[in-house]
Structure formats: C-alpha cells, structure tokens
KEKE-3310 file (N, C-alpha, C; in steps of 0.2 Angstrom, whole numbers, plus 5000, padded with zeros to 4 digits):
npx = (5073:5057:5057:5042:5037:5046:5053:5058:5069:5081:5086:5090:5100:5101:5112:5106:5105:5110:5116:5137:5140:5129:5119:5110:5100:5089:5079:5077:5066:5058:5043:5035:5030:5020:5015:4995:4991:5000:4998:5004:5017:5013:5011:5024:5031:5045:5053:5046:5043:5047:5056:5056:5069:5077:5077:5083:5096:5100:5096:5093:5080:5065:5048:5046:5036:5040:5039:5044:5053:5068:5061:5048:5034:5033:5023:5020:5016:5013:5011:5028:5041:5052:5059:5067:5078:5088:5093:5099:5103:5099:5087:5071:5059:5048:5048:5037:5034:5041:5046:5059:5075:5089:5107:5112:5121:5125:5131:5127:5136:5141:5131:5128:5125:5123:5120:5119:5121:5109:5094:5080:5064:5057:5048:5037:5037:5024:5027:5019:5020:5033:5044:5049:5064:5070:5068:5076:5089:5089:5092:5102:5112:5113:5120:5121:5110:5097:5085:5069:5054:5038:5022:5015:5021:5036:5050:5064:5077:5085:5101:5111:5130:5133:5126:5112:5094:5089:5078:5063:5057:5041:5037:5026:5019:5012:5011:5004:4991:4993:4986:4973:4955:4942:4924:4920:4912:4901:4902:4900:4891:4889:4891:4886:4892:4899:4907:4908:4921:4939:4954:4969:4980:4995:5008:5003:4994:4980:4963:4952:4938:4922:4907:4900:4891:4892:4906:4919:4929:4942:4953:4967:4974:4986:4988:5002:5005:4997:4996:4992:4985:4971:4964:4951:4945:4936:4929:4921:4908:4900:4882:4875:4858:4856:4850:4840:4848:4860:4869:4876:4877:4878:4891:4900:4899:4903:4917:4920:4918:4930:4945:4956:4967:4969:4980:4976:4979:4990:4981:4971:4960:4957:4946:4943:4931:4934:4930:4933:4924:4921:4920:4923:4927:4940:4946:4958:4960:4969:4987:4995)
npy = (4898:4903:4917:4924:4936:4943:4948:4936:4936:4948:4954:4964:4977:4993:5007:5016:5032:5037:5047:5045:5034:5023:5008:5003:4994:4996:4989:4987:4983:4974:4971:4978:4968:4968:4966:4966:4965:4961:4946:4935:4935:4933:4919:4914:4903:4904:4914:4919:4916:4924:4926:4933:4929:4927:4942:4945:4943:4949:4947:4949:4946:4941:4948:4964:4979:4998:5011:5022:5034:5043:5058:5055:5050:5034:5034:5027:5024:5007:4999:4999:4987:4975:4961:4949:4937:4927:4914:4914:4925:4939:4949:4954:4964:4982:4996:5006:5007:5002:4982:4978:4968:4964:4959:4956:4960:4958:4960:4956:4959:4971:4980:4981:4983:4983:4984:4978:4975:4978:4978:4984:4984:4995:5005:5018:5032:5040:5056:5060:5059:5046:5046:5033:5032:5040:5031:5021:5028:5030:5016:5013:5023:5017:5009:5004:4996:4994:4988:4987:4983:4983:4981:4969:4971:4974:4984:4989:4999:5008:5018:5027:5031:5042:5039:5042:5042:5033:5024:5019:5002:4993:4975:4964:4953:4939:4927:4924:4924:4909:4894:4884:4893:4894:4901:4914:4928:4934:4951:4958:4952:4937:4920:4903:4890:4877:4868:4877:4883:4890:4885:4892:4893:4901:4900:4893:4900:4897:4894:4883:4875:4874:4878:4877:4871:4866:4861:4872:4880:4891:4904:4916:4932:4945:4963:4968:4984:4990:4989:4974:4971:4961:4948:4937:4929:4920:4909:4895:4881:4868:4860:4857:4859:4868:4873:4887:4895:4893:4903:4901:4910:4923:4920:4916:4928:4941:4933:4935:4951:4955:4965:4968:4960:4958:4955:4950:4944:4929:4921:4926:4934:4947:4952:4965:4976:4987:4997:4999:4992:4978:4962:4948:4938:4928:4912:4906:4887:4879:4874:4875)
npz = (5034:5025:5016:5015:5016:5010:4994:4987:4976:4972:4959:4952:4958:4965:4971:4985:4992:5008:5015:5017:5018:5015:5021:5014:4998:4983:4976:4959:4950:4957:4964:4979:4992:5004:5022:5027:5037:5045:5048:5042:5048:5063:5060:5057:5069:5068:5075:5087:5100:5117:5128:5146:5149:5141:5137:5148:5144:5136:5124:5106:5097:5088:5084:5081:5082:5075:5085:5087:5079:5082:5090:5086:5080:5072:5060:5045:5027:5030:5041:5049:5055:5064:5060:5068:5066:5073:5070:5056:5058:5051:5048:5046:5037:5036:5030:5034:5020:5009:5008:5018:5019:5029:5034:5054:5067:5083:5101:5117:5128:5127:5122:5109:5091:5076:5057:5043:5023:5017:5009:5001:4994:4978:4980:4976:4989:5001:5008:5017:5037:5045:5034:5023:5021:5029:5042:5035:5039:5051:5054:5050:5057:5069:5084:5096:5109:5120:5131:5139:5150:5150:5158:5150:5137:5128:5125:5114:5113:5099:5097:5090:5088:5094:5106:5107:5107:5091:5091:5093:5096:5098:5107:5108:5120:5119:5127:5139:5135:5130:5135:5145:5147:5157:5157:5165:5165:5155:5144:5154:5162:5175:5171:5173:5167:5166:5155:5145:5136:5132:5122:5121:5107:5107:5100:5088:5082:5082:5090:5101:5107:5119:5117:5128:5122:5109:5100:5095:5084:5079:5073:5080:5079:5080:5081:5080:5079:5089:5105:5115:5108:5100:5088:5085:5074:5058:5066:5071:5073:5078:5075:5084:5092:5107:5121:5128:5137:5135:5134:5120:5108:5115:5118:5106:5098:5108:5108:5092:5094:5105:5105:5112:5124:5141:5155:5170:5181:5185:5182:5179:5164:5154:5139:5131:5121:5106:5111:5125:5130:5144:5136:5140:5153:5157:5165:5170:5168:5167:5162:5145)
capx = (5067:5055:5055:5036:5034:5051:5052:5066:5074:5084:5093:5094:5100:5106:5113:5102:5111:5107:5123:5142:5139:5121:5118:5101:5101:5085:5078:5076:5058:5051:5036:5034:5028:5017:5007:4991:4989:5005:4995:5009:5023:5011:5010:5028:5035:5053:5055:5042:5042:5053:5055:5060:5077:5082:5078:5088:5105:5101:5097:5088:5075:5056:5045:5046:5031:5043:5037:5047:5060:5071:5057:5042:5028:5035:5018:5019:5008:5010:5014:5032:5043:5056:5059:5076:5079:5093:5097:5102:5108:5097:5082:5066:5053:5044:5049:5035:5033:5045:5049:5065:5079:5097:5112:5115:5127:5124:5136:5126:5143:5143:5125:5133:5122:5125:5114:5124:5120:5102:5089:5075:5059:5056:5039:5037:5033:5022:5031:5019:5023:5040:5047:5055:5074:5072:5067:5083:5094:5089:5095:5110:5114:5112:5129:5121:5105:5095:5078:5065:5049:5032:5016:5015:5023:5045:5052:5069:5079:5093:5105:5121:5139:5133:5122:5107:5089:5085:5073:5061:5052:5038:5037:5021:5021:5004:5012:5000:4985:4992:4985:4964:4951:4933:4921:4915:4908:4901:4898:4900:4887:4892:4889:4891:4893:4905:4908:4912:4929:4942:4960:4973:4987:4998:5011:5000:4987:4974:4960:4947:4936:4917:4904:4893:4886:4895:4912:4919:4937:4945:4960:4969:4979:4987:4991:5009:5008:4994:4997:4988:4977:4973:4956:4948:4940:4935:4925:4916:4903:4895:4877:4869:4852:4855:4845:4840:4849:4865:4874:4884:4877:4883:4899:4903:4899:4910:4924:4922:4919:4934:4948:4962:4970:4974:4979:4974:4984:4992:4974:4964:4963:4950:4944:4938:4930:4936:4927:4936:4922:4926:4916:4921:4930:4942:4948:4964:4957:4976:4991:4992)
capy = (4902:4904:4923:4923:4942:4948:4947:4932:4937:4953:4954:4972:4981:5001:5011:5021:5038:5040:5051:5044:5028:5022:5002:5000:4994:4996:4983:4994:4980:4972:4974:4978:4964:4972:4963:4970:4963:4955:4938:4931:4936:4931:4913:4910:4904:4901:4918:4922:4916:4929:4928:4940:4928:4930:4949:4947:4942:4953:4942:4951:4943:4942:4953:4971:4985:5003:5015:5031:5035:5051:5058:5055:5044:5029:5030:5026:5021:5002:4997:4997:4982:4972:4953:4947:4928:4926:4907:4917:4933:4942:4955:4956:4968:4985:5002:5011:5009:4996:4978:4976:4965:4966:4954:4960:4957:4962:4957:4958:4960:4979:4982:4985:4979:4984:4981:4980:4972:4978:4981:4985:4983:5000:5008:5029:5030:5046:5060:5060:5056:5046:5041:5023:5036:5041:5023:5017:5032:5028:5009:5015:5026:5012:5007:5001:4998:4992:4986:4987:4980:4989:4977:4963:4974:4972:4988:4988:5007:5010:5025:5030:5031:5047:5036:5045:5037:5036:5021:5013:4998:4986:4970:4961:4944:4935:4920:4924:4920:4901:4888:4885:4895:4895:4909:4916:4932:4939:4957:4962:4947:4932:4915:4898:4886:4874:4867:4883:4885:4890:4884:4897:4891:4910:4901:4892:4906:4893:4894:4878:4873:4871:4884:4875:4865:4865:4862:4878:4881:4898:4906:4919:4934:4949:4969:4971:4990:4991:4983:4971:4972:4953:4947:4929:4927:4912:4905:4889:4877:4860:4865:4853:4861:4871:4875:4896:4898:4891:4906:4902:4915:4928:4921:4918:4937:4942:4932:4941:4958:4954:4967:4969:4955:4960:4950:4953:4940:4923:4914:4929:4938:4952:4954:4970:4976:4992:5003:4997:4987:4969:4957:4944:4938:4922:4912:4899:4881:4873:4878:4871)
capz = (5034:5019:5016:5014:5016:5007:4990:4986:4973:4970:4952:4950:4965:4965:4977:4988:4995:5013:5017:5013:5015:5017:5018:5011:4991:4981:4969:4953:4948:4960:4967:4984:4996:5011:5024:5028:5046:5051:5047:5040:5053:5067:5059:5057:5072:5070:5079:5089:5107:5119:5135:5148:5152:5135:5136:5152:5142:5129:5115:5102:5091:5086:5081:5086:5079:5076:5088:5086:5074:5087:5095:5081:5080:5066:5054:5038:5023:5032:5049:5050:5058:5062:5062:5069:5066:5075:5068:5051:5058:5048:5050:5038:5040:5034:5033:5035:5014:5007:5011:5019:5024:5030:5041:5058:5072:5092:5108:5122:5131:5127:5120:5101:5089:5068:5051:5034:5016:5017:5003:4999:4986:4976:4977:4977:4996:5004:5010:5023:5040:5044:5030:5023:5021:5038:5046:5036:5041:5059:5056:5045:5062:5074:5083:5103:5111:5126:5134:5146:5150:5153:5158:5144:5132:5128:5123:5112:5109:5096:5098:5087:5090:5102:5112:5104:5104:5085:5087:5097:5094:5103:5106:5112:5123:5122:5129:5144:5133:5130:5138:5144:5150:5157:5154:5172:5163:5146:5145:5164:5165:5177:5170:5177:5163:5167:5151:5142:5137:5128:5121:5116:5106:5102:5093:5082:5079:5084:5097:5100:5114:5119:5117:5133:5120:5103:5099:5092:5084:5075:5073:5083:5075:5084:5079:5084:5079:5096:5111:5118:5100:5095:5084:5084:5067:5057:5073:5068:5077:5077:5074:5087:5095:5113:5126:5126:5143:5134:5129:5114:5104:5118:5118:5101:5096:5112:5106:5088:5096:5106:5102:5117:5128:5148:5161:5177:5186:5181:5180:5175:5157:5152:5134:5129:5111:5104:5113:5131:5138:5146:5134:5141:5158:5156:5170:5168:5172:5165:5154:5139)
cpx = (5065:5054:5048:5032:5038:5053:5058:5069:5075:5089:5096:5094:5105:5105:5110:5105:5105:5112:5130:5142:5135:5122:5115:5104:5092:5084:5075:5067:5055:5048:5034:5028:5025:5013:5004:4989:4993:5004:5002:5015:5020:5010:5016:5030:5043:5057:5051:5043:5050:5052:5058:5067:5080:5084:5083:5096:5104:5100:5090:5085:5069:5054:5043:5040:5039:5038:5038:5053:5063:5064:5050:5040:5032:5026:5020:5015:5009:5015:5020:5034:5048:5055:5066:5075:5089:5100:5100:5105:5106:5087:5077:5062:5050:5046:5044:5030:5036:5046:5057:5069:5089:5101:5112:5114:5124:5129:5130:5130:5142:5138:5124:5125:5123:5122:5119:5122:5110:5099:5082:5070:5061:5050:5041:5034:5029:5028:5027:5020:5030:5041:5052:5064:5076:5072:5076:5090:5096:5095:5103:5113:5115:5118:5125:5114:5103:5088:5074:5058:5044:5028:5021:5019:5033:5047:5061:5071:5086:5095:5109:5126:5138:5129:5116:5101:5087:5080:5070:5056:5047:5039:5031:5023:5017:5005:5007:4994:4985:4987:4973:4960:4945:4931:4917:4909:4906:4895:4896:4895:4890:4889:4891:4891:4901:4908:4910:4919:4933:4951:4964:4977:4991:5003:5008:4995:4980:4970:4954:4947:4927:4914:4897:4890:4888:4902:4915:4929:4938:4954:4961:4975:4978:4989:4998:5010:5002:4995:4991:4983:4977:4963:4956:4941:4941:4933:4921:4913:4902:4888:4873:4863:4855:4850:4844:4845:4857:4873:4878:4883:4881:4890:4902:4903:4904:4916:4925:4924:4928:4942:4955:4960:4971:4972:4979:4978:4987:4987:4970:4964:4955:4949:4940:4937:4934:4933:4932:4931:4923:4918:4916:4930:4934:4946:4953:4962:4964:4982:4991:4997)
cpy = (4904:4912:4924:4931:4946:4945:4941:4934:4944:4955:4963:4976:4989:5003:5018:5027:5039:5046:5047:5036:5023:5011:4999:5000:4993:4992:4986:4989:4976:4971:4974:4972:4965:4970:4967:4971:4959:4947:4935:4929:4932:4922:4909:4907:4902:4906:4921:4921:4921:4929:4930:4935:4928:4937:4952:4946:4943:4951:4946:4947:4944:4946:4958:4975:4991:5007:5022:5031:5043:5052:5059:5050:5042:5028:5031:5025:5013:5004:4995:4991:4980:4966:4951:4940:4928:4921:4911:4925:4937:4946:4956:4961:4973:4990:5008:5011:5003:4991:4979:4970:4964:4961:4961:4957:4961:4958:4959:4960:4969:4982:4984:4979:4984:4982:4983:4975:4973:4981:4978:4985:4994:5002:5016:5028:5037:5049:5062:5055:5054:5042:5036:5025:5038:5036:5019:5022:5029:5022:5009:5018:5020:5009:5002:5002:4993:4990:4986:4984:4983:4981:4971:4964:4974:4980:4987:4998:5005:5016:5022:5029:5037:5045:5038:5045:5038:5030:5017:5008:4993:4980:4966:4954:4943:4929:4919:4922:4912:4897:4886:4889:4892:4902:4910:4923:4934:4944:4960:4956:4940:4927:4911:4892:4881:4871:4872:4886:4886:4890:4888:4894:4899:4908:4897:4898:4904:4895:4887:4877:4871:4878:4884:4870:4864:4865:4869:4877:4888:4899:4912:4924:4940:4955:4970:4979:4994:4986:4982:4968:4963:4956:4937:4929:4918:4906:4902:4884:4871:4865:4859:4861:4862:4873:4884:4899:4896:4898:4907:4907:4922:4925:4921:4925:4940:4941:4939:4949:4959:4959:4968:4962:4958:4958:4955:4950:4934:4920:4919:4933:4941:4953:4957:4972:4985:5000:5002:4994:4979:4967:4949:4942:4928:4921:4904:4892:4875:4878:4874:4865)
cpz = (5027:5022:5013:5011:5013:5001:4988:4983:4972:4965:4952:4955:4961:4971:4981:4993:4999:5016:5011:5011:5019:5016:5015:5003:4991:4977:4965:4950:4948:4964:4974:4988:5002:5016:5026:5034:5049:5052:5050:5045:5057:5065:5056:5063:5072:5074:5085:5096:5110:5123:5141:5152:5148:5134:5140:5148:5137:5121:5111:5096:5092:5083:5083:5080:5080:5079:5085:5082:5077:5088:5091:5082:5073:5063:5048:5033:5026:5039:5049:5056:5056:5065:5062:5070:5068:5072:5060:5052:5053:5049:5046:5041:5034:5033:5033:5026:5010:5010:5012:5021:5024:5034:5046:5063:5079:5097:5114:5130:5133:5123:5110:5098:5081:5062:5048:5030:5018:5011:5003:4993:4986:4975:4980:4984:4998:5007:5018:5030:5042:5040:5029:5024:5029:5044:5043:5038:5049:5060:5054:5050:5068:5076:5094:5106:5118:5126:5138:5145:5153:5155:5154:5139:5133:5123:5119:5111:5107:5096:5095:5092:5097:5106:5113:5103:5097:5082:5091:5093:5100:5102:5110:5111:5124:5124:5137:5142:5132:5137:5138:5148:5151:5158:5161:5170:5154:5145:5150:5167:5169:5171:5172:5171:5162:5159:5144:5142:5132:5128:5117:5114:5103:5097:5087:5078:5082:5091:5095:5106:5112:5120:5127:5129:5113:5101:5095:5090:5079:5074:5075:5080:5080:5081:5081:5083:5085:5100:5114:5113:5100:5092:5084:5079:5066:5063:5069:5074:5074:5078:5080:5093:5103:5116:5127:5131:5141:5134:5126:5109:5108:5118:5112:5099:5102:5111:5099:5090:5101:5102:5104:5125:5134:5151:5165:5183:5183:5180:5177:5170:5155:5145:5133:5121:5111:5106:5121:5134:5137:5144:5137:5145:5159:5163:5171:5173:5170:5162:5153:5138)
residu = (UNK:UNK:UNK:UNK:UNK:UNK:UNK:UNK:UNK:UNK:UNK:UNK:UNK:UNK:UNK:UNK:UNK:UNK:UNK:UNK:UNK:UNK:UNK:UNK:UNK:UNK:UNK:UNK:UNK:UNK:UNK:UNK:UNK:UNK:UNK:UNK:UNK:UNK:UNK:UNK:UNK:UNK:UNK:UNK:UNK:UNK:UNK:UNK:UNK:UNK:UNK:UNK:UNK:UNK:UNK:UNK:UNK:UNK:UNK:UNK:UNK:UNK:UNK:UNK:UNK:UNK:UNK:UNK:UNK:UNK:UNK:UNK:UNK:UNK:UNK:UNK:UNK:UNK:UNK:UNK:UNK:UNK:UNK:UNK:UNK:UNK:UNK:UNK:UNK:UNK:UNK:UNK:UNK:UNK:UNK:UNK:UNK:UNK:UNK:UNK:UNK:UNK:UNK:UNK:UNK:UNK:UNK:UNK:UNK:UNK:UNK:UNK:UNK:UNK:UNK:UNK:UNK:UNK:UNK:UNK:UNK:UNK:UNK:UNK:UNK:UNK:UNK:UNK:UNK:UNK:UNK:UNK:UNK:UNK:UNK:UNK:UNK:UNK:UNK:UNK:UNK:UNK:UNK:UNK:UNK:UNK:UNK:UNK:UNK:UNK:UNK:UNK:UNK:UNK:UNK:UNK:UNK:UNK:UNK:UNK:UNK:UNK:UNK:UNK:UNK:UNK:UNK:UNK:UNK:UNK:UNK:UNK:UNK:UNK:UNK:UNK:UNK:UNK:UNK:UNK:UNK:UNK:UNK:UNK:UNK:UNK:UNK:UNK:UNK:UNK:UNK:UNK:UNK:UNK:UNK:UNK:UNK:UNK:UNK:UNK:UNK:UNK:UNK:UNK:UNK:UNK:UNK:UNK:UNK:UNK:UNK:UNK:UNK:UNK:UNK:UNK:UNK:UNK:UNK:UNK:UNK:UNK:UNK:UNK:UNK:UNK:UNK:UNK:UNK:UNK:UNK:UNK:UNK:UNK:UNK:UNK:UNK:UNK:UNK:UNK:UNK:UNK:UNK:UNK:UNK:UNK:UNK:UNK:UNK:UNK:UNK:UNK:UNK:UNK:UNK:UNK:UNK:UNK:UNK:UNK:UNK:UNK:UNK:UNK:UNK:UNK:UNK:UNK:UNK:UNK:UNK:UNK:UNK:UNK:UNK:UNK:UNK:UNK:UNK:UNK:UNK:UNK:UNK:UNK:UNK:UNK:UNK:UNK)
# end
C-alpha cells in the first residue's frame, strides 16, 4: 500500500515519554501530513469494504473515526482516525494532531489485540480538547477489545490489561448506498420520471446516471468523523435542452444539498441536507 496520507520517510526518530515505556516515536522534521476531508482514505480501497461476517470473527480492519478516548469526546485540531490494513499488519491514521502509524497484532480467539513500533510526525499540537499524548497513551494501553453494531454504523471499544474502556471508535458501512436507484421524490415532492436515476459506486467514490434528460456523473466522498455524513460534489452534465417540467435542475441542487445517507429498507434510502429535511427519496431499481 502507498502510504499516501503518512509521511514515508522517517530518518530522525526520538523517543516520545508516555510513561515507562511508551511505543510512539516522533520524527524530529518532517512535516505533518493531515487530510482535510478523509478524501484520500475514502478513495483507497485496499481496506475499505467490512462486513458484519467479518465483524462476526472479529477481524479488524478499515477505517474507523475515534469517538471517545475513556469517557471524553475524541476532538482534536483534525479529525482523528484509524486505518487497519490487515494484509500489512499495520495501522495508519491521525491522532487528533499528528500523522500516525504503527504494526499491530489481534487473535480473535481471545479478543487481544496490541500496537508497537509506532511513530509519529512532529508538529506543536493544541492543549485543547483530547490531546495527540492522550489518544497515543490510550493506544499504548490497549491490550483486548470488542464490537457491536448500531444501525449502519460498526462500533470498535479498546480496554487495558484491567478491562477498561480507554477508546472507542466508529466505523461507517455505506455499502447500502451501492448499486442503482430511481428518484420517486425531490424535497418531499413526488416525481415520476422514469428515466431519472442514479449509480452509486462507494468503493470507487463515483456516482453516474441520468438527470431525466442529461447524462450526469460526480463523485461521492463520506465524513467518517459523522455518521451517515457523505457529499456528492463535482456533479457534471450533458447540456442537451429539456423540457421545464423535466426537473434536472431540482435534482441536481438536491444531490449537492445532499448531506446524510439513511436507509429506510433494502430498496429505500433517504437523503437529507444539513438541516434534517429529506431532499431527495431514492428507490433501488438493481444492485450494482
């Protein structure tokens, strides 16, 4: 895997004092690698798909958001995260302030799971909030953990040697977005436009379909530090001439406004804006 998001080279490493003996090393200069919107992560897939028969035999990997470091809210100055690639037995992510990455080992046998040889970039990080020493203290404590599932949403908790919670994290599954829809509503309004449709792909990032009367394609990007969060930017057209009653300008603007994904059942998904109202009512005519 190209480490994309974690700086590749580390020449100068020192030792970071979290206690007696902390795993985290610092890179004494260079320069912190930060994404702004998860793009990146979101458009690797080597680790991305998860699904609840994996979570059933315990296999951990993908992309988790940190929720809670013990019983705090995980904000930092960035949206921390981890990214577990299993195929290298290794963990990238965020703490909150610095890029991270570390090896580490789990048995789902006995729920054990371990980080060692981790390091970190070096930037001065805010004191407020939970800090990047506190998020690696957590991971530096971490000896056994578990899972559960809410909705769409995949929960991971690590605890200590005393069985402790000192860290939960999310895990969003938009794999219910794949495949095609048609548009029954836009903006509480019915429509019948049979030709109106649209094509998720989540592990590419891609969305493309038909406006009713234009071809249309974009790309699709998700927040993992809010559930259910996605955006569909870079929405482009064929510009051929429509009829008034067409609504591609209602749905284009719908799609961007667009800001939270929720299924309603295996065929139906509601897309609401950031206010909570339903812009736009989609209705599964295949998987992809």
């Amino acid at each position: 895997m190209k480490n994309k998001f974690i700086i590749a080279s580390f020449a100068a490493v020192s030792i970071l004092t979290l206690g007696s003996c902390s795993l985290f090393h610092k890179t004494e200069k260079a320069p912190a690698v930060l994404p702004t919107d998860r793009e990146q992560i979101q458009k690797d897939k080597t680790a991305k798909t998860y699904t609840p028969e994996e979570l059933a035999k315990g296999v951990v990997r993908g992309d988790w958001a940190i929720e809670k470091v013990g019983n705090r809210d995980a904000v930092g100055e960035d949206a921390p995260f981890l990214k577990f690639v299993p195929e290298e037995k290794r963990v990238y992510g965020n703490n909150g302030c610095n890029a991270l990455n570390a090896e580490y080992t789990y048995s789902p046998k006995d729920s054990t799971i371990r980080f060692s040889q981790a390091i970190t970039t070096l930037r001065a990080c805010s004191k407020q909030g939970i800090t990047d020493i506190e998020i690696n203290q957590a991971l530096n404590a971490t000896r056994f953990y578990s899972w559960e599932q809410k909705d769409s949403q995949y929960y991971l908790y690590f605890y200590d040697s005393s069985h402790r919670n000192v860290m939960t994290l999310m895990h969003q599954n938009f794999q219910f977005l794949n495949g095609t829809w048609g548009v029954t509503a836009i903006n509480e309004n019915p429509v019948n436009v049979p030709d109106m449709k649209i094509v998720i792909d989540v592990d590419e990032g891609k969305l493309h379909g038909n406006t009713g009367c234009n071809i249309m394609n974009g790309n699709f990007t998700t927040d993992m530090g809010t559930a259910n969060s996605i955006s569909f930017q870079k929405i482009i057209t064929t510009r051929m001439a429509c009829p008034d009653d067409s609504h591609e300008t209602e749905f284009v603007v719908a799609l961007e406004d667009a800001a939270y994904a929720r299924p309603i059942s295996p065929t139906k998904v509601l897309l609401l804006d950031n206010s909570g109202k339903v812009v736009l009512e989609l209705q599964r005519t295949s998987d992809k």
